[in-house]
N, C-alpha and C positions, 0 to 999 in steps of 0.2 A: 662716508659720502664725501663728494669734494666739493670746491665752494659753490658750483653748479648744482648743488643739487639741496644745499642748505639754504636757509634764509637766515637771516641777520639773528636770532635769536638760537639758532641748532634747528627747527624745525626745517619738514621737509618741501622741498620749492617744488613751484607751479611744475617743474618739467616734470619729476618727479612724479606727483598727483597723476600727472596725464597720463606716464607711462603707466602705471598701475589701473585706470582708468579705464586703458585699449588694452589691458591686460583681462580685466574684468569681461567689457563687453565682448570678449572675444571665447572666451569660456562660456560666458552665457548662451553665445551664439551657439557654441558647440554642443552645449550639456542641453538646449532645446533639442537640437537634431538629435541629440540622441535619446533623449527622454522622450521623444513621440515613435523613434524607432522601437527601442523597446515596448513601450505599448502596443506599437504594434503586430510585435511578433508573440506576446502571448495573444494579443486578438486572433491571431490566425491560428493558435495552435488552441484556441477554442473554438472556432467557426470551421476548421477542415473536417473535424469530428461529425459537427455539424451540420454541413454538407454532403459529409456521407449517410448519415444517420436522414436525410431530409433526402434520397435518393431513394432511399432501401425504404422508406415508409409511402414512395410516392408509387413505385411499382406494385406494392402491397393495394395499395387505395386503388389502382388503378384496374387490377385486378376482381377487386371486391367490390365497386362500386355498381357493373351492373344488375347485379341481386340483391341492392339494399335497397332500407327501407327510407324513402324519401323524406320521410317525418321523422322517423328515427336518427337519420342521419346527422337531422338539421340540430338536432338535440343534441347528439354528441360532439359536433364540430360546434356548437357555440360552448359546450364542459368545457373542451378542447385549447377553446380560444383564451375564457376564461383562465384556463390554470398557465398556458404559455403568458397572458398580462401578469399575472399575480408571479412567477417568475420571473421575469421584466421587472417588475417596481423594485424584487425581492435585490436584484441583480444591480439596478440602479439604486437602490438605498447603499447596499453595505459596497459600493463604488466610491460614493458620496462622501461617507465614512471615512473610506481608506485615505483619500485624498486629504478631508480634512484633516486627519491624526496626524499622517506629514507633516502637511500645513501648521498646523500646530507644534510640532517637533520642530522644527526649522527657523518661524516664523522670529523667536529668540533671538535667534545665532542672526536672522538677517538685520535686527532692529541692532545691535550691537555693531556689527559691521557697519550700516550707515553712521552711526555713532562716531565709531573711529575712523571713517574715510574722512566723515566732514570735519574732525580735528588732527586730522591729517598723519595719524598715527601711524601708518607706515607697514601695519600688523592688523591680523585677525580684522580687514577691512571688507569693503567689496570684492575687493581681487580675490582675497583669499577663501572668501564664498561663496565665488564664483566659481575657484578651482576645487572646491569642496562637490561643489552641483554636479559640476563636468566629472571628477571622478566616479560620483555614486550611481548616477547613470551609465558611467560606463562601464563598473560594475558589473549593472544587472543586465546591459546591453552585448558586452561582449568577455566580460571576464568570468564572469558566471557558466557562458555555454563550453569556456573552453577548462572552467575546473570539471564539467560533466565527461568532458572527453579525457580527460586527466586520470580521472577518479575510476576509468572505467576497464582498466588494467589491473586493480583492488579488488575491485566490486566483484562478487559473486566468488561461483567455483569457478569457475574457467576447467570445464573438462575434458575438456580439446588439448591442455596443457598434462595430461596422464597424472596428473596429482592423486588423486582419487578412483582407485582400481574399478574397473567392470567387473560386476559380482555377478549380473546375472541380465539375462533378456527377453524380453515377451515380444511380440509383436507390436507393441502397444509402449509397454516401457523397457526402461533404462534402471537399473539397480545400482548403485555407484557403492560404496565403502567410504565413508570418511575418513580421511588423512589426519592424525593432530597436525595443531600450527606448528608443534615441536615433534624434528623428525627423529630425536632422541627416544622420545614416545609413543611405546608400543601397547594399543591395545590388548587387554587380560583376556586368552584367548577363549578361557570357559567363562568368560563375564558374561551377564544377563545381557542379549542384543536390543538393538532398537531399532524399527522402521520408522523414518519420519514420512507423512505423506505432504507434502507440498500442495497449497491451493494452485487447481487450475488455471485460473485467468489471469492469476498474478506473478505465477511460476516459484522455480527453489532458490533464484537467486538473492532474493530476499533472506532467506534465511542463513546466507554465506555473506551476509552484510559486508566485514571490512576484519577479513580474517587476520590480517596481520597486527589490526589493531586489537586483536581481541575481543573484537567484538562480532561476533557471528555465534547463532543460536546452536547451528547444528557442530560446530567445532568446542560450544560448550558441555557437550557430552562427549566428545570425541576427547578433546583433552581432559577429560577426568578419567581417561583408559576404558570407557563402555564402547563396544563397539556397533560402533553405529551407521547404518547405511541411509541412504536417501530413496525413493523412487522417483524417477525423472519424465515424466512424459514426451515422447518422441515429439520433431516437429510436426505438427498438425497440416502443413501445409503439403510435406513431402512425403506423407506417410498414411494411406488411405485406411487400414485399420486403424489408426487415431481417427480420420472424420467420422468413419463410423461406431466408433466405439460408443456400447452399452454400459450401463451399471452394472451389468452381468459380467463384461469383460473385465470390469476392474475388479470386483469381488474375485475369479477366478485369478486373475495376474498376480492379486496380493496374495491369494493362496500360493500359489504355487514360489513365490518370494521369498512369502515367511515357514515353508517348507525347506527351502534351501540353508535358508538362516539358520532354523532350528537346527537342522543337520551339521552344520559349519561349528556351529557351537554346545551344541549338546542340552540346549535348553529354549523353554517357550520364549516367543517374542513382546517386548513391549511394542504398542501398536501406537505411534505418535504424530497424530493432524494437526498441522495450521492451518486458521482460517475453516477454508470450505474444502481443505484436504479433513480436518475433525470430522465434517458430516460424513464423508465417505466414507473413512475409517469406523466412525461408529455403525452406518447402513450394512457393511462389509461384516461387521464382528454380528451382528441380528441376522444374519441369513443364515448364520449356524457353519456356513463355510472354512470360517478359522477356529472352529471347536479340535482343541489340542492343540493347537498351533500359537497362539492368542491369547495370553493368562494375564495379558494388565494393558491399561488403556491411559490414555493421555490426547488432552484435548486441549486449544490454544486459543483462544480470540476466535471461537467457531463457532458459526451461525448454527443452531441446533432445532429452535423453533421460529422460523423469518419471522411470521405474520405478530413477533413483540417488538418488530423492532419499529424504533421511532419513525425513523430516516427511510429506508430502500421501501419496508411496507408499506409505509404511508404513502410512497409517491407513486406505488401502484394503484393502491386503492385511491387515490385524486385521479386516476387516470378514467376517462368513460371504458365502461366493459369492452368497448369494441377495440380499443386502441393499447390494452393487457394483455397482449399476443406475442408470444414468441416468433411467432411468423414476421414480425415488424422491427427485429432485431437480425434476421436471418439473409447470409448471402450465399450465392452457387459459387464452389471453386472451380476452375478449369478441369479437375476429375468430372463435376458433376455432379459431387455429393454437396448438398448444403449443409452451413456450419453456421454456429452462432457468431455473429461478428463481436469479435471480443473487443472492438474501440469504440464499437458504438455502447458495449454496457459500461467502459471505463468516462464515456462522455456521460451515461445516466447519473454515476456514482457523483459525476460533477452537478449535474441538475438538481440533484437534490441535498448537495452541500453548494448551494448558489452563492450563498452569503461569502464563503470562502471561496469559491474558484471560479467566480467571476472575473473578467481582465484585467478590470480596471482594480477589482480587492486584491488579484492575486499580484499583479507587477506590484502596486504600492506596497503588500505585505514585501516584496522584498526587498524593494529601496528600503524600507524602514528598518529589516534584517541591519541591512548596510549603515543605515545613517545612525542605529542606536549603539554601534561600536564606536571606541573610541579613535580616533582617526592615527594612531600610529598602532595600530592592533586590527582596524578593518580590513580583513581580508577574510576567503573564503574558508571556510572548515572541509574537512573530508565528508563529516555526516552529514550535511544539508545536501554536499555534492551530491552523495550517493544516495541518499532520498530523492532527493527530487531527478536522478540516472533512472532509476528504479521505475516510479511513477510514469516516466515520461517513456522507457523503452521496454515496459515488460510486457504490455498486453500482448495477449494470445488468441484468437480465436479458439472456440470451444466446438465439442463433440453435442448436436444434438440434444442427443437421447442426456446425454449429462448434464445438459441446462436443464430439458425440462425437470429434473427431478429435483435442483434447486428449484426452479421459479414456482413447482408447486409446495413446495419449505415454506415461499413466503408468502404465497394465496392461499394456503390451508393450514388450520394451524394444528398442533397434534390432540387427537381425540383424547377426551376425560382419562382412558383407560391405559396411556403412555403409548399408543397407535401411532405409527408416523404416517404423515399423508403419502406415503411412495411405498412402492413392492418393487421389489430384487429378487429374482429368481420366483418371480410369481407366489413369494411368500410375505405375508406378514409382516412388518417390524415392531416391534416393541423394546422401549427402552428398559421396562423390567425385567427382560432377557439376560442384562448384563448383571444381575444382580443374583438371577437363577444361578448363571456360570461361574457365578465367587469371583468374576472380574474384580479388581479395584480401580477405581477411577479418580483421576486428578484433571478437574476443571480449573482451568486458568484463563481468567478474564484481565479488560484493563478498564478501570473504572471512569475514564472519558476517553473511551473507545466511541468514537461517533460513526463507526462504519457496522462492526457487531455490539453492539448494547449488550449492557451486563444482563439485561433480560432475556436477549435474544441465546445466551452463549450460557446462563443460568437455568435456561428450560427444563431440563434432565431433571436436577435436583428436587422438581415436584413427584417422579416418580421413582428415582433411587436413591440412597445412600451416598452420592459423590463426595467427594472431597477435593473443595471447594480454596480457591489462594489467587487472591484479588491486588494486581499489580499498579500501581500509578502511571497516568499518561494515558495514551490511546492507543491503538490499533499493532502498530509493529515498535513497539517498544520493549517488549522482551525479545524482540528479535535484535534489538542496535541497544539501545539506554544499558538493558540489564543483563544483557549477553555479556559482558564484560565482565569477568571475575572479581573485581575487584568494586564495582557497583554496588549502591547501596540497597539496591533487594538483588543481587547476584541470583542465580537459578539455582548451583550447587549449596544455597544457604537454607536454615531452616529460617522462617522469620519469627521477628520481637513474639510475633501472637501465637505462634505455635504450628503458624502455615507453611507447607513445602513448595520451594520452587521445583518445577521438573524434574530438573538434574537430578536435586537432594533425593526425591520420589524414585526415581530409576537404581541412586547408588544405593537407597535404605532396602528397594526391590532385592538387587543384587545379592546384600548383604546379608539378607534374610534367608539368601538360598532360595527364590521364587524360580520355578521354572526347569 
């Protein structure tokens, strides 16, 4: 410093102080604007949902209201009312929360700061907590949307880029071939194959997580030499046999898929569902359709029996009977055909994780992301990126006839006798089918999964023999956390207790000569 800026002792002088001071309130000014802009744009990427979702329910009302019942009605629009308040409190408590936990994380770092401004120290003062404010908001204001754009060159298969060969096409789907990430790396060509079926709503590119990082589900069978295909669902929007597609057309498409397969390779197919691709896959293997084609099964974090689950059944049943309608989720495309609106089910998944994806819980969860890194190491990761890319750009509209045979999954639950509440092909299902066929079966659950519950994704095992391998975390964490080889429950590993991840279950298939 020079003698302008010292005082008679070394310490720092009045100009000094000042600059620092206009340095402070000027970051503060800043990191407000920005801290209420970010709040505000997850406000709005929770209220457009909401908007739509309050359009589509109003033309439904509008529709149904001159044949109701006057008394009835008034009963179900005060259920109605009630569960939208109880919502609301739920919404403004874990708000309240968010805020204060900051609050409380921060609140430190600010008493320290005044500390050292008013002894003039020069360091870790106001200024410098100011400029701490002003970055973490900007952060989550603008550096956050553009690691999403970033991350979104990574993220997925990208099959538009020929990586991954066209194996086969239905009207309906798309068969892809997985590539390894190593293109030294050649699939064993009589290896046991694998279909994986991708959930609907949420799409495949989930399970191509962040392939160069090694972490993606479906390249961790692909790089242990199985060859492994994906099925792809056409776009929905531009492709009218997708709006109309039955559970009948997908039990035929995967027919004639894992026909090709078989062929290609010279042996039966492992059959492999995530999510709400598991219930299809399992529906599909009980209509008898993939008898000889079909000799082993594999299920992921998949809703098996809804009506156990904590969260989605429960927020049906709070709902009055009249307002558990598909028809109140449902919009007309420009073909004409109605389709289920797949942002209004991804706004529901939000309603009834309120406590967390509220705006005010969900911004502050992420400032708090930011402010509990250490400030020369706070910066964005690839995998929050690409979770929350994921989240924000996958929803799909769905095919009808293919909702309703989940949404009765989660309003009926399977009969004492292993019955499932749906029919495929105007037959039956029953889970002791799979046990008739000498299938083997590996359930894979995650044990604070809060979207499918280990109950909901454990169903089966009251009426077969599965083989059961219980992962830590939640919902797509064997897709990202343990899709990496070198993770500590990797897929290809057996684990400590004797349980197989996926992988291990496909190579010990192989090795056994299955198929």
């Amino acid at each position: 410093m020079t003698d302008e800026t010292k005082d008679g002792a070394g310490g720092t002088t009045f100009g000094a102080l000042q600059e620092r001071g206009l340095a402070a309130a000027a970051d503060f000014l800043l990191a407000g604007q920005e801290y209420w802009a970010g709040l505000q744009r997850y406000l709005d990427d929770f209220m457009v949902p909401f908007a739509n979702a309050a359009g589509i329910w109003m033309q439904e009302e509008v529709r149904r209201l001159p044949n109701a019942d006057p008394q009835q009605l008034a009963i179900d629009y005060t259920r109605l009312l009630a569960m939208n308040l109880d919502i609301l409190l739920r919404a403004m408590t874990a708000g309240t929360a968010a805020v204060n936990g900051y609050l409380a994380h921060e609140a430190p770092l600010a008493e320290r700061a005044l500390r050292n401004s008013a002894g003039g120290a020069g360091h870790d003062d106001l200024a410098d907590f100011a400029a701490r404010q002003e970055r973490l908001a900007r952060m989550v204001l603008r550096d956050f949307p553009a690691a999403l754009d970033a991350v979104a060159a990574e993220y997925g298969f990208h099959f538009e880029q020929g990586r991954h060969p066209l194996f086969a096409e239905s009207d309906r789907f798309l068969l892809y071939r997985v590539t390894p990430t190593d293109p030294k790396l050649t699939p064993r060509p009589n290896g046991k194959p694998l279909i994986i079926v991708p959930p609907y709503v949420l799409g495949s590119n989930i399970l191509a997580f962040l392939p160069a990082e090694k972490r993606s589900y479906a390249h961790a069978f692909a790089d242990q030499g199985i060859p492994t295909y994906i099925r792809v669902m056409k776009p929905i929007h531009d492709t009218p046999a997708v709006q109309l597609m039955t559970p009948e057309d997908d039990a035929r498409d995967t027919r004639v898929f894992c026909e090709k397969v078989k062929a290609e390779h010279g042996r039966a197919v492992t059959l492999n569902g995530y999510c709400q691709g598991g219930f299809s896959a399992v529906c599909n293997i009980l209509t008898g359709e993939l008898d000889g084609l079909v000799d082993a099964l594999l299920t992921c974090v998949s809703p098996m029996d809804g009506t156990k689950s904590h969260g989605l059944a429960g927020f049906l049943r709070a709902l009055p009977p009249r307002f558990n309608d598909l028809a109140y989720g449902t919009k007309r495309l420009p073909s004409g055909n109605y389709v289920a609106d797949g942002t209004l089910m991804g706004w529901v998944y939000k309603l009834k994780s309120i406590e967390a994806e509220s705006p005010v819980a969900a911004f502050h969860r992420d400032l708090s992301m930011f402010a509990g890194m250490p400030d020369d190491r706070a910066k964005i990761g690839k995998s929050a990126a690409a979770i929350t890319y994921w989240l924000r750009n996958e929803r799909t509209d769905l095919p009808l006839p293919i909702t309703r045979m989940s949404f009765a999954s989660y309003n009926e639950p399977v009969r004492p006798d292993g019955t499932l509440p749906v029919r495929v092909l105007d037959r039956e299902l029953n889970f002791k089918r799979i046990t008739a066929k000498g299938i083997p079966w590996l359930i894979c659950y995650g044990e604070k999964d809060d979207l499918v519950e280990p109950e909901t994704a454990l169903a089966p095992t009251a009426y077969v023999p599965a083989e059961v391998t219980a992962f830590p975390r939640g919902h797509v964490a064997i897709a990202t956390s343990w899709s990496h080889p070198e993770s500590a429950h990797a897929l290809h590993l057996r684990h400590p207790d004797g349980r197989r991840g996926p992988v291990r279950f496909q190579l010990d298939l192989d090795a056994a000569g299955g198929g």
